[in-house]
DSSP file (Angstrom, degrees, kcal/mol; ACC not computed):
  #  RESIDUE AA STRUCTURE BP1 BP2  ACC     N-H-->O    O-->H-N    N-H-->O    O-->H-N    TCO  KAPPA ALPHA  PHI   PSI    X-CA   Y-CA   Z-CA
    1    1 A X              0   0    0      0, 0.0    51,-3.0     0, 0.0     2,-0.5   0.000 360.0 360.0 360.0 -62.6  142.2  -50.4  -63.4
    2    2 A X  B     -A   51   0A   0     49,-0.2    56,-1.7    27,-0.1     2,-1.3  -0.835 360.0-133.8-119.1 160.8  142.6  -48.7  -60.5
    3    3 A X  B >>  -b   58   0B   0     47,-1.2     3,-1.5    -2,-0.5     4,-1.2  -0.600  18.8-160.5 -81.1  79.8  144.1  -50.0  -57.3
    4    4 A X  T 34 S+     0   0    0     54,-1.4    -1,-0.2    -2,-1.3    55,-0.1   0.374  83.2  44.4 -86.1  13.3  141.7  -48.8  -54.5
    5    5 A X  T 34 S+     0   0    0     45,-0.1    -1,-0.4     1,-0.1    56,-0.1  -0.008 114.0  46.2-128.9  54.9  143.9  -49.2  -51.7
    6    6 A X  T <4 S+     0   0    0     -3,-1.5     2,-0.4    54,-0.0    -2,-0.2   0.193  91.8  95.5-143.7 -46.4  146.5  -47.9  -53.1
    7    7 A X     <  -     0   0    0     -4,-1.2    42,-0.0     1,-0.1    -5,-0.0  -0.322  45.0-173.9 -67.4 113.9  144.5  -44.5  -54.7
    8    8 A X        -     0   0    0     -2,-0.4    -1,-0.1    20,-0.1    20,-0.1   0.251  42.6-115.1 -93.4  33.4  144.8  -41.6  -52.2
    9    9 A X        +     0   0    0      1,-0.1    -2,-0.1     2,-0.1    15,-0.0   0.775  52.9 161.5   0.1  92.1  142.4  -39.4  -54.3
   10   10 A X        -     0   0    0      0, 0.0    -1,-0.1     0, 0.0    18,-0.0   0.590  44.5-131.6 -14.1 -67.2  144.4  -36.9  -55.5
   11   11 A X  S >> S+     0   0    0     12,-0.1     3,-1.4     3,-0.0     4,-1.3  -0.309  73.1 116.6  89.9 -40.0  142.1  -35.7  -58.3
   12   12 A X  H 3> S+     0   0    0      1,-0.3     4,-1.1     2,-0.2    34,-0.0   0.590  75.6  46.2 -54.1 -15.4  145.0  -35.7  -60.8
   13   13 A X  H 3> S+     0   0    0      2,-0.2     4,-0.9     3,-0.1    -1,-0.3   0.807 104.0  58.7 -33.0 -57.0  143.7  -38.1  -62.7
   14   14 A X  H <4 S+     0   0    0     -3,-1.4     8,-0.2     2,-0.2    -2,-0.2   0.790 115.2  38.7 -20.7 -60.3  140.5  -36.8  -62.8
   15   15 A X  H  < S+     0   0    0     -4,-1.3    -2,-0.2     1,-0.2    -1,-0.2   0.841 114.1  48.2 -49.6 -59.9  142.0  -33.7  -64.3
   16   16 A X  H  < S+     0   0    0     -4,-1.1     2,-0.6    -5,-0.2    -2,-0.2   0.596  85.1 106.0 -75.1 -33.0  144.7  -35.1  -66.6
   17   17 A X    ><  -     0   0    0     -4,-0.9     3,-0.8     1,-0.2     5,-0.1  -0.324  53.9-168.8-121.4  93.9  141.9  -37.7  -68.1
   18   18 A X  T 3  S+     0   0    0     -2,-0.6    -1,-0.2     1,-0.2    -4,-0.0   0.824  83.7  54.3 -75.1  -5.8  141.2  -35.9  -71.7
   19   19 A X  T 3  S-     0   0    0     16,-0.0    -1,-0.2     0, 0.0    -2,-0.1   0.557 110.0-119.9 -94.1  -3.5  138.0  -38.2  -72.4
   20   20 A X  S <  S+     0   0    0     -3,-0.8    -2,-0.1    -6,-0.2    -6,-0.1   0.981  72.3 140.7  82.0  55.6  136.4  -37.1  -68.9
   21   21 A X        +     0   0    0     14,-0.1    11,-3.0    -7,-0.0    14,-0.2   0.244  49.0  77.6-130.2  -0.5  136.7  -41.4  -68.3
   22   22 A X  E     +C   31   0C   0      9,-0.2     2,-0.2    -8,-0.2     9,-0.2  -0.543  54.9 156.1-107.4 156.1  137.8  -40.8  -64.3
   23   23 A X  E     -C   30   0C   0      7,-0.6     7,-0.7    -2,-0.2     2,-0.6  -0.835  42.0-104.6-166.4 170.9  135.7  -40.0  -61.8
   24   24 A X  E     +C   29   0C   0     -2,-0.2     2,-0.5     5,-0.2     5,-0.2  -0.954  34.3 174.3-116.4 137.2  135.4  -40.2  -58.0
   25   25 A X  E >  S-C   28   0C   0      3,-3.4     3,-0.6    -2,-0.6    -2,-0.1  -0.982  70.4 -21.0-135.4 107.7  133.1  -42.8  -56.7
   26   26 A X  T 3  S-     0   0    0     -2,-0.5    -1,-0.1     1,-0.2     3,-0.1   0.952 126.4 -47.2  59.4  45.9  133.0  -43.4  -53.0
   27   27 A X  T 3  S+     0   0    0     -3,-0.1     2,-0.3     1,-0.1    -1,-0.2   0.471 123.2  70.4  67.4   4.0  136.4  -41.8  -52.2
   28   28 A X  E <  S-C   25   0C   0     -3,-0.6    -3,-3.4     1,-0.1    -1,-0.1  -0.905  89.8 -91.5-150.2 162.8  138.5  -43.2  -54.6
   29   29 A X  E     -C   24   0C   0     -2,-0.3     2,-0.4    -5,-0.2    -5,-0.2   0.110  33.8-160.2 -86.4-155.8  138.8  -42.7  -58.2
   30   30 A X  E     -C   23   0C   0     -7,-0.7    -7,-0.6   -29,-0.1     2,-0.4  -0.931   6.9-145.9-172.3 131.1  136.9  -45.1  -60.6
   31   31 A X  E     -C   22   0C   0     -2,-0.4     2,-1.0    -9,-0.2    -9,-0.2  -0.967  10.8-143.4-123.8 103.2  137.8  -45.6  -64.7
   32   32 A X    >>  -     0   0    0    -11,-3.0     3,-2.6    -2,-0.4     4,-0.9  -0.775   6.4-155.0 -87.9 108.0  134.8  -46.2  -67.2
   33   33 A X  T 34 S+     0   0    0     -2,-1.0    -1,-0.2     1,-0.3     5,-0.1   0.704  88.5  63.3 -70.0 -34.0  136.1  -48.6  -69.5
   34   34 A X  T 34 S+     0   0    0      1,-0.2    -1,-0.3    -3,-0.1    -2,-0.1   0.590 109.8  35.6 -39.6 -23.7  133.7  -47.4  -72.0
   35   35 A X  T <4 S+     0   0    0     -3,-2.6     2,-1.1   -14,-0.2    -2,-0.2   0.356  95.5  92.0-129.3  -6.0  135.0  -44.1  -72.1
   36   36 A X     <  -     0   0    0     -4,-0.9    -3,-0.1   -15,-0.1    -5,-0.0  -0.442  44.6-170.4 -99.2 143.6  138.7  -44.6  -71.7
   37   37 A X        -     0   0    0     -2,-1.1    -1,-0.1     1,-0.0    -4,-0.0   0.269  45.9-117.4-108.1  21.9  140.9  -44.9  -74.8
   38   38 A X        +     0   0    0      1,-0.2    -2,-0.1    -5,-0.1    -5,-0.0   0.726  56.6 156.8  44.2  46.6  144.0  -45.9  -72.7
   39   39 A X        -     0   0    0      1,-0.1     2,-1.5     4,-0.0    -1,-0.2   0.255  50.9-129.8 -82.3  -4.1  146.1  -43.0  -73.6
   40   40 A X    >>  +     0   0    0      1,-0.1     3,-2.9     3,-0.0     4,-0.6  -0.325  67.5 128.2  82.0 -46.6  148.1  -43.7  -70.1
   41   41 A X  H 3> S+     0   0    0     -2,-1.5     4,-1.0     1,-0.4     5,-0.4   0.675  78.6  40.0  11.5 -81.4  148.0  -40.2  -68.9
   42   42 A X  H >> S+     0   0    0      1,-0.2     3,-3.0     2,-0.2     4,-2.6   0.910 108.2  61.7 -47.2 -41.6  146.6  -41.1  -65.7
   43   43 A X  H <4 S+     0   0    0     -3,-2.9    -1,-0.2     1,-0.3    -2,-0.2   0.978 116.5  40.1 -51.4 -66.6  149.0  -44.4  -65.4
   44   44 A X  H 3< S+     0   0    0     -4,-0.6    -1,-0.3     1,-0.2    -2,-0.2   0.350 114.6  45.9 -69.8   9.3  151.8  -41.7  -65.5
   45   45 A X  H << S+     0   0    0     -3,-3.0    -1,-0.2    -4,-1.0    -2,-0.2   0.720  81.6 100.8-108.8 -60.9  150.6  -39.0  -63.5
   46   46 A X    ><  -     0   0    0     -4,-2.6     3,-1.0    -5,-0.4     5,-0.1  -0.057  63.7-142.5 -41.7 123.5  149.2  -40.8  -60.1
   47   47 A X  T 3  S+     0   0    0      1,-0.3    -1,-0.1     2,-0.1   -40,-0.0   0.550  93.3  42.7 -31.4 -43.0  151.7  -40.4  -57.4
   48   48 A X  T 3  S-     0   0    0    -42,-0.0    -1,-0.3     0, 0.0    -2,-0.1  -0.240 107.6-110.1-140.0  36.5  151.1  -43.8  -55.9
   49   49 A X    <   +     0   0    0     -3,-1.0   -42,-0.1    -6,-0.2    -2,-0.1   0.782  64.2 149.9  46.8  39.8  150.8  -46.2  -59.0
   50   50 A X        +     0   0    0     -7,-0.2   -47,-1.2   -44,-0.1     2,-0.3   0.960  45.9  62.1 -63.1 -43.2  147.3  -46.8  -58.4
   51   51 A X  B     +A    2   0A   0    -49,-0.2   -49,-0.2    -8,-0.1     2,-0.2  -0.692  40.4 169.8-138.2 135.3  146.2  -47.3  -61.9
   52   52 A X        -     0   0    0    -51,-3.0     2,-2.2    -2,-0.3     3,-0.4  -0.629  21.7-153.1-147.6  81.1  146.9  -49.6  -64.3
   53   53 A X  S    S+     0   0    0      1,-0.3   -51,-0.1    -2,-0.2   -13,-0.0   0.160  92.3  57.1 -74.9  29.3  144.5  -49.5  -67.5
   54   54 A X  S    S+     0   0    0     -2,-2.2     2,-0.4   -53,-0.1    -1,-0.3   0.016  94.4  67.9-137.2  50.2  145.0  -52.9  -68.2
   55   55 A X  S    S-     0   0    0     -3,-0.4    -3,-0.2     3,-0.0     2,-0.2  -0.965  85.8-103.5-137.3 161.6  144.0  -54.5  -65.2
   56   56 A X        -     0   0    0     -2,-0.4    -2,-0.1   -55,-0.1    -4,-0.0  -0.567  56.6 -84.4 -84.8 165.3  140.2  -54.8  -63.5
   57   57 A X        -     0   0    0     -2,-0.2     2,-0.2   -26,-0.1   -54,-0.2  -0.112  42.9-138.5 -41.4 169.6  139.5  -52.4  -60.5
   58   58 A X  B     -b    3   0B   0    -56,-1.7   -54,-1.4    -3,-0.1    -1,-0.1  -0.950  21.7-129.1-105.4 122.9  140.8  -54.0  -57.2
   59   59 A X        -     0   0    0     -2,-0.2     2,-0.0   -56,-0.1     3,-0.0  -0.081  23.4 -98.0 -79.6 179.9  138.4  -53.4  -54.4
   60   60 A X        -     0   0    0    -56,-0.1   -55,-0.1     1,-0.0    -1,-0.1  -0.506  36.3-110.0 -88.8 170.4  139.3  -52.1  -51.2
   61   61 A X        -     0   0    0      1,-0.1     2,-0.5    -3,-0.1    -1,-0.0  -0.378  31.5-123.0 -90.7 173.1  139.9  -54.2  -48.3
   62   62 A X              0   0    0      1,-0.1    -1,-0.1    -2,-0.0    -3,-0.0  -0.897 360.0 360.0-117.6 146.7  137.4  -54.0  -45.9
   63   63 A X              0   0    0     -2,-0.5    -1,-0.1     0, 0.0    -2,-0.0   0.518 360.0 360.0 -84.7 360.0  138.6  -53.1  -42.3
């Protein structure tokens, strides 16, 4: 769902996300598939195309 090297946590997602289904977890945002009803909000808000509620997280690469 979201792309975590792509997410420059923002927060607007977080914000915009009217079922409180965002959160930030370990610097980057984080999507509880339980609690999101896919209303795209976030898809369309994030700046950097992080998130994409019908894919699984990506993790981040390790440096």
């Amino acid at each position: 769902m979201v792309d975590r090297n792509k997410c420059i946590t923002c927060g607007g997602c977080v914000n915009i996300c009217p079922v409180g289904a965002i959160s930030i977890v370990n610097g980057k945002a984080q999507i509880d598939p339980k609690k999101c009803v896919k209303c795209g909000g976030c898809m369309n808000f994030c700046p950097m195309q992080a998130i994409d509620i019908y894919k699984e997280e990506t993790p981040s690469k390790k440096k």
